[in-house]
C-alpha positions as CSV (number, residue, x, y, z in Angstrom):
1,X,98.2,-103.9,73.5
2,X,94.8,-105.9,72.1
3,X,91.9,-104.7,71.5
4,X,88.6,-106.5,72.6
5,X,85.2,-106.3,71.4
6,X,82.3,-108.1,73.6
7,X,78.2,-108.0,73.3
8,X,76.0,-108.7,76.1
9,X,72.4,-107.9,76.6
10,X,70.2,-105.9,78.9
11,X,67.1,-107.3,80.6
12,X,64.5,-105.2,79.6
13,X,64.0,-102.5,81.8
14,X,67.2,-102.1,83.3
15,X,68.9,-99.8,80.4
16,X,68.9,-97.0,83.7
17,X,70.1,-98.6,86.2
18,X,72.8,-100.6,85.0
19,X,73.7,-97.2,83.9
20,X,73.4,-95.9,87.2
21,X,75.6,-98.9,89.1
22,X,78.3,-97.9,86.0
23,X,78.4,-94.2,87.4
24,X,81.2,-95.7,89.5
25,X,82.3,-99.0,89.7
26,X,84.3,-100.7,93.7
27,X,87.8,-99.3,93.8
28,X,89.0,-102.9,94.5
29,X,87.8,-103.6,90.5
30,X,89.5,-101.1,88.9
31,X,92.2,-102.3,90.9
32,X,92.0,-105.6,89.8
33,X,91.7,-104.6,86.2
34,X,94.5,-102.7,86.5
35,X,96.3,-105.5,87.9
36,X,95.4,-107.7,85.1
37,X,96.4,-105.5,82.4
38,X,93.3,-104.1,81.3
39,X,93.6,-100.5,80.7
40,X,90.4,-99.7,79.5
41,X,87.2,-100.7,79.0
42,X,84.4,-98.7,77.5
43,X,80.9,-99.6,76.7
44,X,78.2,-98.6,74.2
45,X,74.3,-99.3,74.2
46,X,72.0,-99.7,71.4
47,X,68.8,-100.4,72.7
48,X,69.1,-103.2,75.3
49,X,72.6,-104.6,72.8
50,X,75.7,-103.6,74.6
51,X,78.9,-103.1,72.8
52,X,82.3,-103.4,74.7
53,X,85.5,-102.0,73.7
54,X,88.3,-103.6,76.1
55,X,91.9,-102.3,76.0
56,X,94.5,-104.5,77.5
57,X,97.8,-106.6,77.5
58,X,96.1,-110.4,77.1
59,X,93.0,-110.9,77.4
60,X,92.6,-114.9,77.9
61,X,95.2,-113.9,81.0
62,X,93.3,-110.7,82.3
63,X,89.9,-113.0,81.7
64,X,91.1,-116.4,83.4
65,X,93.0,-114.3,85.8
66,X,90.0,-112.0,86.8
67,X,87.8,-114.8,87.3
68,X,88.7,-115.6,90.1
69,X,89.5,-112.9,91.9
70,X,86.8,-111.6,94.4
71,X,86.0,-108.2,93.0
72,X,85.3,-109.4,89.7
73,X,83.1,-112.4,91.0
74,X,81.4,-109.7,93.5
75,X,80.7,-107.4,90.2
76,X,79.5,-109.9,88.2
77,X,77.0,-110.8,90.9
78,X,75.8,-107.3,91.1
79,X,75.5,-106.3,87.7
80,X,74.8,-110.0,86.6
81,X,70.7,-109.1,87.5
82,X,70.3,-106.7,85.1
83,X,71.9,-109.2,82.3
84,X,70.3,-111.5,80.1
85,X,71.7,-114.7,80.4
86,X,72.3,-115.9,76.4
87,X,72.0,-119.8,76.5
88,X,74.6,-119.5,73.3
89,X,77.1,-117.2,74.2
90,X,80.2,-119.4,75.2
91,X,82.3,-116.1,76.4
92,X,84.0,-115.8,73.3
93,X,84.8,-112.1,72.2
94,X,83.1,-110.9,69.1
95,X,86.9,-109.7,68.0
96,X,90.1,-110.3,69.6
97,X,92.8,-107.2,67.8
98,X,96.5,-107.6,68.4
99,X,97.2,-105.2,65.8
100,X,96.3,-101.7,65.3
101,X,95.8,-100.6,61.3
102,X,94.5,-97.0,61.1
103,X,92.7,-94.3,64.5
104,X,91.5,-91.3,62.8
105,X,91.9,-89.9,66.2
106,X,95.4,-89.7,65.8
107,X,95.3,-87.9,62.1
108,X,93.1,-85.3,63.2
109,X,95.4,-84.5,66.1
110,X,98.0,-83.5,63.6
């Protein structure tokens, strides 16, 4: 399992309703993610700054794979408006984990 961390970056003014169109995302994507290997994905904001947390088997596969599959391109469409479009940003994750080292989570469950 890896662990992926991505940033991306709200338009200003649209913190509530890419919020809203997150409420519940087409069937046919979490289909696709599932298909790919991705069995997570969670997502954090900090002003307009969004952090993702991405769970999955491989992410250059689930990434190349999901690219071109119609319900990612439909998403990306949608929720693509309420994105700011970094001129920098080459799509490279912030941190790519193959390995994981410590979860309290799992300490204070004992």
């Amino acid at each position: 399992m890896m662990i992926v961390a991505l940033r991306t970056r709200l338009r200003k003014g649209h913190e509530a309703e890419y919020k809203r169109d997150h409420a519940r995302i087409p069937k046919d994507l979490v289909a696709a993610f599932r298909d790919v290997g991705i069995s997570g994905w969670r997502i954090w904001r900090s002003g307009r700054d969004l952090f993702h947390v991405v769970e999955c088997k491989d992410w250059q596969s689930a990434s190349a794979t999901l690219s071109r599959m119609p319900a990612e391109h439909a998403w990306q469409t949608h929720i693509g408006k309420h994105l700011e479009q970094p001129t920098d940003d080459d799509g490279t994750p912030l941190a790519l984990v193959a390995h994981e080292v410590w979860d309290l989570s799992k300490q204070l469950e004992s």
